[in-house]
C-alpha positions in Angstrom: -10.3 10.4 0.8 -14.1 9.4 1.6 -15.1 9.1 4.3 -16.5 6.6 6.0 -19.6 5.7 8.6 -17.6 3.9 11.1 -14.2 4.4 11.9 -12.3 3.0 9.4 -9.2 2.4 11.5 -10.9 0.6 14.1 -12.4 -1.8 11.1 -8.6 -2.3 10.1 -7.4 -3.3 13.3 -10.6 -5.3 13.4 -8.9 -7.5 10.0 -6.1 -7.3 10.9 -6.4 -9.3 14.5 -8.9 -11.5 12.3 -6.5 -12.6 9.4 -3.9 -13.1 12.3 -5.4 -16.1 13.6 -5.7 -17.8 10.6 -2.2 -19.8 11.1 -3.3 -20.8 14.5 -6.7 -22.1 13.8 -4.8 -24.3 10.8 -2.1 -25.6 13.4 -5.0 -26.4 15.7 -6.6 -28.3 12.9 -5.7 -32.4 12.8 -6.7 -32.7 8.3 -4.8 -32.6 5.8 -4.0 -29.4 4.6 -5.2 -29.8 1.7 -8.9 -30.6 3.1 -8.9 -27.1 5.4 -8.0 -25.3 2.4 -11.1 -26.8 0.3 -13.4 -26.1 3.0 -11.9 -22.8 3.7 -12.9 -21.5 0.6 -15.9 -23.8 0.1 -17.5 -22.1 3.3 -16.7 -18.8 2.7 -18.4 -18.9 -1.0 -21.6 -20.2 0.8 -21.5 -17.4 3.6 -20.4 -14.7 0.5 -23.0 -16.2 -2.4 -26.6 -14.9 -0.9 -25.1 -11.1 -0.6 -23.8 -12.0 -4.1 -27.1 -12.9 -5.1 -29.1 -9.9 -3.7 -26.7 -7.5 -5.6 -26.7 -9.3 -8.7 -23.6 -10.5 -9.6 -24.7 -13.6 -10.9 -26.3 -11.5 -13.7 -22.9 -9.5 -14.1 -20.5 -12.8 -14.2 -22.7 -13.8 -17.4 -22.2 -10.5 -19.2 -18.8 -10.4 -18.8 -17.6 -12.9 -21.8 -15.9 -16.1 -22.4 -12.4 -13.9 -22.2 -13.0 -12.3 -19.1 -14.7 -15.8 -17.6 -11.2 -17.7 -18.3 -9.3 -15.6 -17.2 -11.6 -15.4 -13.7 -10.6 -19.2 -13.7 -7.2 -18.9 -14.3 -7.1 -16.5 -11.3 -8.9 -18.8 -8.9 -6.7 -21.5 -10.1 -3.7 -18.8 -9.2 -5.6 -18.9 -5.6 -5.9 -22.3 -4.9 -2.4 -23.0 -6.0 -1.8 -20.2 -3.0 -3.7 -21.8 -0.1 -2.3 -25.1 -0.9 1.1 -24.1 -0.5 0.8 -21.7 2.4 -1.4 -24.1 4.4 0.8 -27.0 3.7 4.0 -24.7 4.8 2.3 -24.8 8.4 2.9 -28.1 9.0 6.7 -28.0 7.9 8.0 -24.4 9.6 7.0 -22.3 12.2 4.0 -20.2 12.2 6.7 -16.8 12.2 8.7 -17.9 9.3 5.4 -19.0 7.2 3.6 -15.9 7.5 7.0 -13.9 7.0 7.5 -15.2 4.0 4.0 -15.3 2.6 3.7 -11.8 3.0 7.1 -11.0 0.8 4.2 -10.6 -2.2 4.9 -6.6 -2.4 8.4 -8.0 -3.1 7.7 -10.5 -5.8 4.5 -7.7 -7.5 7.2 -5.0 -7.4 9.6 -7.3 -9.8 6.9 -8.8 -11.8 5.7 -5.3 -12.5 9.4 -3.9 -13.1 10.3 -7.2 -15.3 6.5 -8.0 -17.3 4.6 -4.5 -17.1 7.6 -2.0 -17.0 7.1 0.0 -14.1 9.9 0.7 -13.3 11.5 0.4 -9.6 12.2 3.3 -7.7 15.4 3.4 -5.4 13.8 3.6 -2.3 11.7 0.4 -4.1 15.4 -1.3 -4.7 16.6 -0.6 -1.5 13.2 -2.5 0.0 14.1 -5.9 -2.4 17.4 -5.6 -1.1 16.5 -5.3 2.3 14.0 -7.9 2.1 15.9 -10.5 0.6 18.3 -10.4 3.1 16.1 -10.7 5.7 14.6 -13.6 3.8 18.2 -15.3 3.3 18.7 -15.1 7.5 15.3 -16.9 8.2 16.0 -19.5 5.3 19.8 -20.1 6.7 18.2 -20.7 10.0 15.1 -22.7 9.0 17.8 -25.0 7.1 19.8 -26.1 10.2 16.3 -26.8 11.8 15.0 -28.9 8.8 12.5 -25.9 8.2 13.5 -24.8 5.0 10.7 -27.0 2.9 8.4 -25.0 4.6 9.7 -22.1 4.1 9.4 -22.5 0.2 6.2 -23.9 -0.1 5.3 -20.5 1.9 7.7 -18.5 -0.6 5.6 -20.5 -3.1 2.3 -19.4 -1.8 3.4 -16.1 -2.0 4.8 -16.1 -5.1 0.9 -17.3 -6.4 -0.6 -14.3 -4.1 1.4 -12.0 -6.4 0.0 -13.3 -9.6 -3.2 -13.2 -8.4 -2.7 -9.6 -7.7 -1.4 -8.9 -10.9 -3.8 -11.1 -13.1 -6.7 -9.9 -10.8 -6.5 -6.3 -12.0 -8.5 -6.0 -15.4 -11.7 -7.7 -13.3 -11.5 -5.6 -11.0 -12.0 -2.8 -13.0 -15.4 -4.3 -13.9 -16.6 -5.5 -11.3 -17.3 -5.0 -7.4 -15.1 -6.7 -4.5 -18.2 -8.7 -4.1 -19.0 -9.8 -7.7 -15.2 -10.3 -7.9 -14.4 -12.1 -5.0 -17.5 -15.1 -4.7 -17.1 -16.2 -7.8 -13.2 -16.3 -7.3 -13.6 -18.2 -4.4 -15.8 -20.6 -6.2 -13.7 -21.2 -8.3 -10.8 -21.7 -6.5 -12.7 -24.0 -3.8 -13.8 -26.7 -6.6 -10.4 -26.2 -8.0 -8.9 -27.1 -4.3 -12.2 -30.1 -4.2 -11.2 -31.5 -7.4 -7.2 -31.6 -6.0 -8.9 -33.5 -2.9 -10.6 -36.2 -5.2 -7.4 -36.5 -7.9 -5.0 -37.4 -5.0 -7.1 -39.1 -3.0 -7.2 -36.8 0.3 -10.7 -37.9 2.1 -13.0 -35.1 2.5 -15.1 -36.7 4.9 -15.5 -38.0 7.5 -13.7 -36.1 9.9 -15.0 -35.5 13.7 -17.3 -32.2 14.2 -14.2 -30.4 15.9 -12.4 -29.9 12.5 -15.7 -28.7 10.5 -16.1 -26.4 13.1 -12.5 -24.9 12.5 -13.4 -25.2 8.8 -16.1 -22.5 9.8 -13.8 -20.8 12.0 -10.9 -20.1 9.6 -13.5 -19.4 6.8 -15.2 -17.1 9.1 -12.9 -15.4 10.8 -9.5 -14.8 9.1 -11.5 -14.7 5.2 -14.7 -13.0 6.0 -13.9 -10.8 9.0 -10.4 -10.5 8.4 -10.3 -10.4 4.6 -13.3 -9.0 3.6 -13.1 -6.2 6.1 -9.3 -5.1 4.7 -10.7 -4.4 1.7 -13.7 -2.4 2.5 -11.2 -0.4 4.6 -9.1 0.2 1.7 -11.3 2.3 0.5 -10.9 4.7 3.5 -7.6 4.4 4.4 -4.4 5.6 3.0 -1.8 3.6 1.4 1.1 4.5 3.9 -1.4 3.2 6.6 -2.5 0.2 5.0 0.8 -1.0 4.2 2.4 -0.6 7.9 -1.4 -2.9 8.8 -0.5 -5.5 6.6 2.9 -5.8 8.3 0.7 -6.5 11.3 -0.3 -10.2 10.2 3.4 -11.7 10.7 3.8 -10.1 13.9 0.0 -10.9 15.2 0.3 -14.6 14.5 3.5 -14.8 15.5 2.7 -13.6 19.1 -0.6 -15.7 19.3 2.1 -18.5 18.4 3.9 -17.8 21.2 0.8 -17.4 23.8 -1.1 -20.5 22.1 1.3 -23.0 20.7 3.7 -22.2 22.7 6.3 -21.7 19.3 9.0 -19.5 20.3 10.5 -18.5 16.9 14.6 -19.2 16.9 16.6 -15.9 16.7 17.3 -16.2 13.4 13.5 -15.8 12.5 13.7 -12.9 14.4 16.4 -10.9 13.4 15.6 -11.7 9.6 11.8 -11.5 10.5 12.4 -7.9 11.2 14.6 -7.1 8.6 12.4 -8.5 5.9 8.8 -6.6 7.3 10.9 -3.3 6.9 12.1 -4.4 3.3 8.2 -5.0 2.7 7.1 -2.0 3.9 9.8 0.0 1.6 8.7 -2.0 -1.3 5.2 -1.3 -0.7 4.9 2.2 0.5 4.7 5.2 -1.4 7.6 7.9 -0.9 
């Protein structure tokens, strides 16, 4: 493993608090959800493109082909399709049982891979689904005598797209850098989510200066210091250790649920909450 200049743990824990707080600066948010995830990804590209810029991805993103450019689209299309669903699932379910569910991607990659790419599932891989699922089936059987359960499908939904965009992400990131990879991706995905503003007729403006500057806060924050900053950890860090951090989301934003909305998740979000974060972490561990 390389190693790094700065503590790579500390960096982890850094993203990890970061991408915690992205459900609460959406619930704290009065737009449509749509509109915060435009400008989510709108702002982020701006604050990404001049790094982009200096190390020249621009001139890369032109070499790379009319193959590789449509299928760069189709992933930020993948993307958007994400955002809009998870962002929407806030305002339809509790923070706990959105960000559970979200984050059942290892789940969903683990059976894509098994069922389109043949790698095959391990037990201990099985065992995870199982486990998982389960866990997914208490939370959903709860959310559905509190009239949650929309939101907890749009959420399954979003993560469902975060999967796909794992998966369809791969052969570009073979050629090129998380940098070169990921402004151009957001790019895309922000006109994408723009143009979804415009076709359904979602105002984009005018909204007061509190919400643009929780536009900049949740681009900021949760996708540049939180999302950025997991993946130039990954590089440092072993897998064992980055899966047990990304367990850390659901149960970060579900405690600054608690202390800032005051959203108490029902014990059924708990006790499946629980047992789906350890079907997760079987799924995506190695051993």
């Amino acid at each position: 493993m390389e190693r790094s200049p700065i503590n790579p743990y500390l960096i982890l824990f850094v993203s990890i608090v970061a991408v915690s707080t992205a459900s609460i600066l959406i619930r704290l948010s009065n737009s449509p959800p749509l509109v915060i995830a435009a400008y989510r990804l709108l702002f982020a590209t701006l604050m990404l493109t001049p790094l982009y810029i200096v190390e020249g991805g621009h001139r890369r993103l032109m070499a790379l082909g009319s193959r590789r450019l449509l299928t760069l689209i189709s992933v930020g299309f993948i993307l958007a399709v994400h955002f809009a669903a998870w962002i929407t699932s806030l305002s339809y379910t509790t923070v706990a049982s959105s960000v559970i569910f979200v984050h059942m991607d290892p789940i969903i990659v683990a059976l894509l891979s098994h069922l389109i790419l043949d790698e095959r599932l391990t037990a201990r891989r099985i065992m995870g689904v199982l486990i998982a699922f389960s866990g997914a089936i208490t939370i959903g059987w709860g959310d559905l005598r509190l009239g949650n359960l929309y939101g907890d499908l749009l959420s399954l939904l979003g993560a469902v797209a975060l999967a796909l965009y794992l998966i369809a992400g791969r052969s570009l990131r073979r050629h090129l850098t998380l940098l070169e990879y990921v402004t151009p991706l957001y790019a895309t995905s922000a006109a994408l989510l723009l143009l979804g503003c415009l076709l359904f007729g979602v105002p984009l403006y005018p909204y007061p200066m509190r919400e643009y500057l929780l536009f900049l806060s949740i681009a900021f924050i949760p996708m540049i210091l939180g999302h950025t900053l997991f993946n130039w950890a990954l590089r440092y860090v072993e897998a064992p250790v980055v899966s047990v951090s990304l367990l850390g989301e659901p149960i970060g934003a579900s405690a600054l649920a608690l202390l800032i909305l005051g959203e108490f998740p029902p014990p059924t979000t708990i006790i499946g909450g629980a047992l789906t974060l350890l079907g997760i972490y079987l799924t995506a561990s190695r051993g």
